[in-house]
C-alpha positions in Angstrom: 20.9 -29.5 92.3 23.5 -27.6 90.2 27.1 -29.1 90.0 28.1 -25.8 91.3 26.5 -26.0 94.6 28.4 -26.8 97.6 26.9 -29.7 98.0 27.7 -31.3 95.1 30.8 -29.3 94.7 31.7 -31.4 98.0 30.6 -34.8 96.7 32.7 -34.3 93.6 35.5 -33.3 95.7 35.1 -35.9 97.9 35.6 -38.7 95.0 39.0 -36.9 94.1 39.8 -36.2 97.9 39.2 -39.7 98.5 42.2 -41.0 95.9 44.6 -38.7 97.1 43.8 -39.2 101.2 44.7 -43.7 99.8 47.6 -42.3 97.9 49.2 -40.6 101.1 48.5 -43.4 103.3 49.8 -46.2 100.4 52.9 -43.9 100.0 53.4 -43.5 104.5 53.1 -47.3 104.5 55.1 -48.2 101.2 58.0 -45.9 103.0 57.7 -47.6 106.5 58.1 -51.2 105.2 61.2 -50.3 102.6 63.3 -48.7 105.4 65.4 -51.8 105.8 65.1 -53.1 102.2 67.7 -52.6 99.1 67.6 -49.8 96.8 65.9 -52.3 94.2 63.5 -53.5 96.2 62.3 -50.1 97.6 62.3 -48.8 93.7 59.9 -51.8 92.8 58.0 -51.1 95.9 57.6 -47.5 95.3 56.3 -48.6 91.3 53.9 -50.7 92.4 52.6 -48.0 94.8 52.5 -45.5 92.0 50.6 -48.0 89.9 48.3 -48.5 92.2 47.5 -44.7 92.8 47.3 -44.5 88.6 44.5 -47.4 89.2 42.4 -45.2 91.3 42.9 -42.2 89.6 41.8 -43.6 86.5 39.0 -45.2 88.1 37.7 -42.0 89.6 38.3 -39.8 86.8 36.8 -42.0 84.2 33.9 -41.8 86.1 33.7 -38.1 85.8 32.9 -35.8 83.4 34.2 -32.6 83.6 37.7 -31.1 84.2 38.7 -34.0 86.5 39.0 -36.3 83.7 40.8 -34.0 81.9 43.3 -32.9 84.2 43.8 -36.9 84.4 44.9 -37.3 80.3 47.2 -34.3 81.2 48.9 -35.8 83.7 49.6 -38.9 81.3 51.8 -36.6 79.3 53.2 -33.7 82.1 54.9 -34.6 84.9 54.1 -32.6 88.0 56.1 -35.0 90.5 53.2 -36.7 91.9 55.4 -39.9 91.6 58.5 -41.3 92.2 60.7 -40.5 89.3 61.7 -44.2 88.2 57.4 -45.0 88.6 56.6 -42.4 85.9 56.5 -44.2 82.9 54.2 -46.9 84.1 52.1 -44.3 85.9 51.6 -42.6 82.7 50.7 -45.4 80.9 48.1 -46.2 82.9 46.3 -42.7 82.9 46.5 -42.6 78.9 43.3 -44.9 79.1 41.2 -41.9 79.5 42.0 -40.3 76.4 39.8 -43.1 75.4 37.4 -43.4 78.3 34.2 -41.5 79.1 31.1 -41.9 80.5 28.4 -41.3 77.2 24.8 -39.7 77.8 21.7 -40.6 77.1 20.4 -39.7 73.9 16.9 -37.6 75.4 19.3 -35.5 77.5 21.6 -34.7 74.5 19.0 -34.5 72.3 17.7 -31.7 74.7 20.3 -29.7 74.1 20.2 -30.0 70.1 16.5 -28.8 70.4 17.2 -25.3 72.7 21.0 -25.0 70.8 20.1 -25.7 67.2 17.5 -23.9 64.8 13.7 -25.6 64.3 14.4 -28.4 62.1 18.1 -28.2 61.1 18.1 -31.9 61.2 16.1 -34.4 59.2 17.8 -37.6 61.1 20.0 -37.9 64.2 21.7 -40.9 64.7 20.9 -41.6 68.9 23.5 -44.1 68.9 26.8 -41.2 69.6 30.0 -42.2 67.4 32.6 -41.1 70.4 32.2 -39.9 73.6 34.7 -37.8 75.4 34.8 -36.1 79.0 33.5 -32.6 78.1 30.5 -34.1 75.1 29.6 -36.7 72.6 29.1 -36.8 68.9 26.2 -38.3 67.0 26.3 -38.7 63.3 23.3 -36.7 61.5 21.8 -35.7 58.0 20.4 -32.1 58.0 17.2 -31.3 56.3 19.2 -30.1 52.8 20.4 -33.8 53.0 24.1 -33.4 54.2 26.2 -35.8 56.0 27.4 -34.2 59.2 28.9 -35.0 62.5 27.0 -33.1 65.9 29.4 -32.4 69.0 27.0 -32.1 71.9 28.2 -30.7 74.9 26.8 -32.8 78.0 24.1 -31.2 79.9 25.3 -29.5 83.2 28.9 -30.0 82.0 30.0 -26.1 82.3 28.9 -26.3 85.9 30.6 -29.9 87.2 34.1 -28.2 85.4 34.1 -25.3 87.6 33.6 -27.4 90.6 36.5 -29.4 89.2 38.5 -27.0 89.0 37.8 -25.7 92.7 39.0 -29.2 93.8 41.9 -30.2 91.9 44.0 -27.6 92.1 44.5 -28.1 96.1 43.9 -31.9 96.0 47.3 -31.5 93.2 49.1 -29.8 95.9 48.3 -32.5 98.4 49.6 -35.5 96.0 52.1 -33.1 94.9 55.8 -35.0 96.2 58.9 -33.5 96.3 60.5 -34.0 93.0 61.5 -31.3 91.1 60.7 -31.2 87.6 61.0 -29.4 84.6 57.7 -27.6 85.1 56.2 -24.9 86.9 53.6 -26.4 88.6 51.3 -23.5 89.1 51.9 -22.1 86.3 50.9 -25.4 84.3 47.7 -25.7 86.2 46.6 -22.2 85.6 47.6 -23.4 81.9 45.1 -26.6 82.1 42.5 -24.8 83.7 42.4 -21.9 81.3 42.7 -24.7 78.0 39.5 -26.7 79.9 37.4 -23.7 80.0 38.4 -22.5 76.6 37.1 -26.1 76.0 33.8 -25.1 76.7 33.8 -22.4 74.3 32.2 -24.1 70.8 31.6 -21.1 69.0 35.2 -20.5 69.9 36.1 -23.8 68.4 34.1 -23.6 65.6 36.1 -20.1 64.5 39.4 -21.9 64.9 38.2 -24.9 62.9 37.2 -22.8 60.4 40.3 -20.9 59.9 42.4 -24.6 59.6 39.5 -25.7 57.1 40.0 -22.4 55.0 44.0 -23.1 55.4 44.4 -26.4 54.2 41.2 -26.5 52.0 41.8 -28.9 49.0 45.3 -30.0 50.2 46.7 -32.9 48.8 47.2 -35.1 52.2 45.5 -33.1 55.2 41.5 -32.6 55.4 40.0 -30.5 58.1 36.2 -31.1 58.1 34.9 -27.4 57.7 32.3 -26.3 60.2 28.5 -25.2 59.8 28.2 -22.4 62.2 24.4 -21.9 60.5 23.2 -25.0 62.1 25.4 -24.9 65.7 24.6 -23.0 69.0 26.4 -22.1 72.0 26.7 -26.0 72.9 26.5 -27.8 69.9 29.2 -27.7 66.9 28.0 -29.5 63.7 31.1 -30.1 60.5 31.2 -32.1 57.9 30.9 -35.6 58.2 34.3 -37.4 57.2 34.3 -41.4 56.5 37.5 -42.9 57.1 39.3 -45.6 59.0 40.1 -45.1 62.6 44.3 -44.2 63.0 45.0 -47.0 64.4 44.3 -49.1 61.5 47.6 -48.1 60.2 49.4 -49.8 62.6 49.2 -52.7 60.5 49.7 -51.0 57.0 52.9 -51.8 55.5 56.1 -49.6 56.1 55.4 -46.9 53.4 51.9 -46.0 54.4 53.4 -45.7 57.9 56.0 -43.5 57.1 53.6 -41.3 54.6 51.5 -41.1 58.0 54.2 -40.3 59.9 55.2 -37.3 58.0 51.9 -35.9 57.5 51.4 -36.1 61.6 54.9 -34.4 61.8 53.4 -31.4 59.4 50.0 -30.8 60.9 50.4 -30.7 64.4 54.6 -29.9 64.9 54.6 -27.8 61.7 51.8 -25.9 63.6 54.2 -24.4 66.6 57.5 -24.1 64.1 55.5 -22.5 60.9 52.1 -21.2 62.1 52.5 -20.6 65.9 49.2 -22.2 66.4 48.6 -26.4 66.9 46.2 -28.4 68.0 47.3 -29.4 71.4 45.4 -32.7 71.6 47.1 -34.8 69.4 45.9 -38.6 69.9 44.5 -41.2 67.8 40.7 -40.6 68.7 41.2 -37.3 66.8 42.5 -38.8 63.2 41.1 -40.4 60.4 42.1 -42.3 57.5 40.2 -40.9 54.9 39.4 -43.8 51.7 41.5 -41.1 49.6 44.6 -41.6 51.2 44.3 -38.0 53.6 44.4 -37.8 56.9 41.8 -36.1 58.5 41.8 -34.2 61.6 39.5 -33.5 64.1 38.6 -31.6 67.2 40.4 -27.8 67.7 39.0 -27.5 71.3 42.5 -27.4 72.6 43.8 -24.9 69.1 46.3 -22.9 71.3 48.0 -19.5 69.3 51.7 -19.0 70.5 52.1 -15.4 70.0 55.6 -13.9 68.3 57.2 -14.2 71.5 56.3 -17.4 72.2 56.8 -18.5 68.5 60.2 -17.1 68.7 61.2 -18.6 71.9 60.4 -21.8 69.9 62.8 -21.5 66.9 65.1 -19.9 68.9 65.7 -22.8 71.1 66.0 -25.0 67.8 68.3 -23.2 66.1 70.6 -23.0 69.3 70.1 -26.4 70.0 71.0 -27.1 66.1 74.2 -25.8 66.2 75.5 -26.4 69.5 75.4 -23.1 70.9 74.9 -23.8 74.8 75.4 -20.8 75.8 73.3 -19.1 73.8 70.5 -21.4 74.3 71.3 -20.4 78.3 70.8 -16.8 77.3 67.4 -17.7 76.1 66.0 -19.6 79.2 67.3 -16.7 81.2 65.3 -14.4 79.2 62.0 -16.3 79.9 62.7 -16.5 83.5 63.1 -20.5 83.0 66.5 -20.2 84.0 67.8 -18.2 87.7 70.7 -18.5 89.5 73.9 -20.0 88.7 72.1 -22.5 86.5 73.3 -26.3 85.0 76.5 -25.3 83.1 75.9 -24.6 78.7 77.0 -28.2 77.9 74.3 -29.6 80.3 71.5 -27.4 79.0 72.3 -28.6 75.6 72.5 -32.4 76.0 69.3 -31.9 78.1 67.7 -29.9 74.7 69.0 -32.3 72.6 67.8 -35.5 74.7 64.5 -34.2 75.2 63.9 -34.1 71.0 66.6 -36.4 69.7 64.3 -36.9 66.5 64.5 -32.8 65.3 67.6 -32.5 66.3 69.4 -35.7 64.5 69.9 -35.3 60.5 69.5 -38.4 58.4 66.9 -40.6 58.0 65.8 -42.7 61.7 62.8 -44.9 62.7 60.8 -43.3 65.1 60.3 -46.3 68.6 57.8 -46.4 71.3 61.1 -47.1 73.6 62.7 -43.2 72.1 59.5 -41.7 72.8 59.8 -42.6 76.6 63.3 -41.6 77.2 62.4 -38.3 75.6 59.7 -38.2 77.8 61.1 -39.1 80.8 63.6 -36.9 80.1 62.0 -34.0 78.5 60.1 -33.6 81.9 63.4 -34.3 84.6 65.5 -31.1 84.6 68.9 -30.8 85.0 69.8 -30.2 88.7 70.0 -26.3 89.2 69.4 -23.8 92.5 66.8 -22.8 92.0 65.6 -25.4 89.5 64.8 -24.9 86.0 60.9 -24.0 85.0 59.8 -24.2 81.4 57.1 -21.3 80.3 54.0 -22.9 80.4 53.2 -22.2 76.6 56.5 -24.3 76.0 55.3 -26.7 78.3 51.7 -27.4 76.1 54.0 -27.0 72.8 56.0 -29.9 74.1 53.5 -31.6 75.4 51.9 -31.5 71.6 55.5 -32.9 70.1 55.7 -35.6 72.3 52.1 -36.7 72.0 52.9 -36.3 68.1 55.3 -38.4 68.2 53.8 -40.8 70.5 51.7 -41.6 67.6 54.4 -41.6 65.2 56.7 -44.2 67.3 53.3 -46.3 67.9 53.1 -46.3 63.5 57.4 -47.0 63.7 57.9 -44.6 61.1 60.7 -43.2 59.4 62.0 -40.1 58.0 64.5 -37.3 58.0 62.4 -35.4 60.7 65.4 -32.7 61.1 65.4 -31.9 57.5 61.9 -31.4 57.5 62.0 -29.3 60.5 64.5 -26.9 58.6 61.7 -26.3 56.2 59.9 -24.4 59.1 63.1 -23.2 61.5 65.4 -22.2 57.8 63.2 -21.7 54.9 65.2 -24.6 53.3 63.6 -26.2 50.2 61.4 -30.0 50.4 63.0 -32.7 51.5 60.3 -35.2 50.9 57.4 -35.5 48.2 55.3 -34.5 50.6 56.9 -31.4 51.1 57.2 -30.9 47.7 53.4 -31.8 47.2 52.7 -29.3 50.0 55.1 -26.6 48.4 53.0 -26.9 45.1 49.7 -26.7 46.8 51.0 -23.4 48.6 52.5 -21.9 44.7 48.9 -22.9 43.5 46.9 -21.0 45.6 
């Protein structure tokens, strides 16, 4: 039966219904028992409710391929008020284990798909054991019949049809969860965003095009290696690249301080260097998707989620910095009024600007600082709680995913507790000023060579 069917659509519906129909009643009950309780003990009461509602959404949606599981790692990262304020961060933290977490295949069904996907004997071996597995496919290390090392991306079979049932479910079954809250973000809007991004997904010839363009970019760079595709060898469901070796990200949690703050950087310049300088990122920054390459790069992998800003867009971007930079509030009001993010009477300049400046303390600080787990989460938490406003403040949705990208960025860089002078590397991008690292000045001789 096809995951599209009604049927099935309502079995798969029925999983997610299920969570939210335990959320409302945990929530009605949580609320009934606090009335006569303190402040403190109705905010503890209220986190443990939202953990426990994270518990079962994780466990539901890690048990689903398809959009479901990816609408859960967004939520980890943008808050659409489905919890208590004060409960957010630990309700995030709990859905970031399905960046990590997806249910594999077996090998016969994926190497089905190889076999209609791929031309007659592309492949001399295929590795049946699959290196990673996320919730859309799973990749299996391979030599092809010239003898190359490569890495196959096999979308699961049936997975195109489970995403569009997905996506006929969550948006209502969001609604339902959906509390009162505001926040910074146009719900709607931001769904429309994450269904359009999980489709696009599903696109591999798509992605292939995009990764070869960054693979073309940064070919023979001194710190960034982008695995170039073989669109010869891959099919409408199955993207084969170069095989990297390297060390998983993590590993350099250990490393000592200047390998962490070489990391750092180089995160910084591929993926936020990619909305200020190129107006195009990878908007699934996380650790699954770099390697530590034995030459001292960083590789990065998977352009699925490659979003293009547009000049608008990209100017909306620097725009915002460079008000932001210098303190202009009422400029910077100007601009959210021009995107429609901004209506009504509106937080006063000065409120708009701490909030901008809060939300990204690390671009907007000169001087060298350490980048913490602890300043990630306040930017977080405040990045995605709007200054009170009639009507409230909305955020485009491509600023949203941009946003989204910088703070998943620099979730990585706080996990590493880097350090650099992230502002003056930002004016590189924003001001045309000159390096103000060796890496910049490594990456400013690669760009004079070409």
């Amino acid at each position: 039966m096809s995951e599209d069917d009604p049927a099935t659509r309502l079995r798969r519906g029925a999983k997610l219904g299920g969570a939210v129909a335990r959320q409302a009643v945990d929530r009605t009950v949580t609320r009934a028992t606090t009335r006569s309780t303190t402040p403190e003990q109705r905010a503890a009461a209220e986190e443990k409710a939202a953990l426990r509602a994270a518990d079962r959404l994780v466990a539901v949606l890690g048990s689903m391929r398809g959009a479901a599981m990816k609408v859960g790692q967004a939520l980890a990262t943008v808050d659409l008020g489905l919890v208590p304020e004060h409960a957010l961060p630990a309700f995030q933290e709990k859905l970031t284990a399905l960046t990590d977490r997806a249910p594999g295949a077996e090998f016969g069904e994926i190497d089905a798909v190889i076999a209609a996907d791929c031309p007659r004997g592309a492949f001399a071996e295929i590795d049946p054991e699959p290196m990673a597995a996320a919730s859309i496919g799973q990749v299996h290390r391979a030599v092809t019949a010239d003898g190359r090392d490569v890495a196959v991306k096999v979308q699961y079979p049936g997975i195109e049809a489970a995403i569009r049932a997905d996506l006929k479910n969550l948006g209502l079954l969001l609604t339902m969860w959906r509390g009162r809250r505001a926040t910074a973000i146009r719900t709607e809007s931001v769904l429309m965003e994450i269904s359009e991004t999980i489709l696009a997904e599903l696109d591999y010839q798509g992605e292939c095009a995009a990764q070869a363009k960054v693979a073309r970019r940064y070919a023979d760079h001194p710190f960034i290696r982008v695995p170039a595709p073989l669109p010869e060898l891959s099919g409408p469901r199955v993207l084969v690249t170069e095989f990297v070796t390297g060390e998983r990200f993590g590993s350099l949690e250990a490393a000592p301080r200047a390998d962490r703050d070489r990391a750092g950087e180089i995160l910084h310049r591929f993926y936020v260097g990619g909305v200020f300088g190129d107006g195009e990122f990878c908007g699934d920054p996380h650790a699954g998707n770099v390697l530590v390459c034995p030459d001292g790069r960083l590789a990065f992998l998977d352009y699925g989620l490659y979003k293009t800003l547009g000049p608008e867009s990209g100017a909306f971007e620097r725009d915002c910095f460079t008000a932001a930079d210098a303190g202009r509030g009422d400029e910077l009001a100007a601009l959210l009024r021009s995107v429609g993010a901004l209506r009504g009477e509106g937080p006063d300049p000065d409120t708009l600007l701490r909030y901008f400046r809060l939300s990204a303390p690390w671009h907007l600080r000169p001087g060298v600082s350490t980048i913490t787990p602890a300043e990630v989460k306040r930017a977080v938490a405040v990045a995605t709680t709007p200054p009170p406003a009639d009507p409230p403040l909305r955020m485009p949705a491509a600023h949203t995913f941009s946003r989204r990208a910088e703070l998943l960025t620099f979730g990585m860089i706080g996990n590493l507790e880097s350090s650099a002078d992230w502002h003056a590397i930002c004016r590189e991008w924003i001001y045309g000023d000159a390096p103000a690292t060796e890496l910049g000045r490594e990456h400013a001789a690669w760009l004079r060579r070409e």
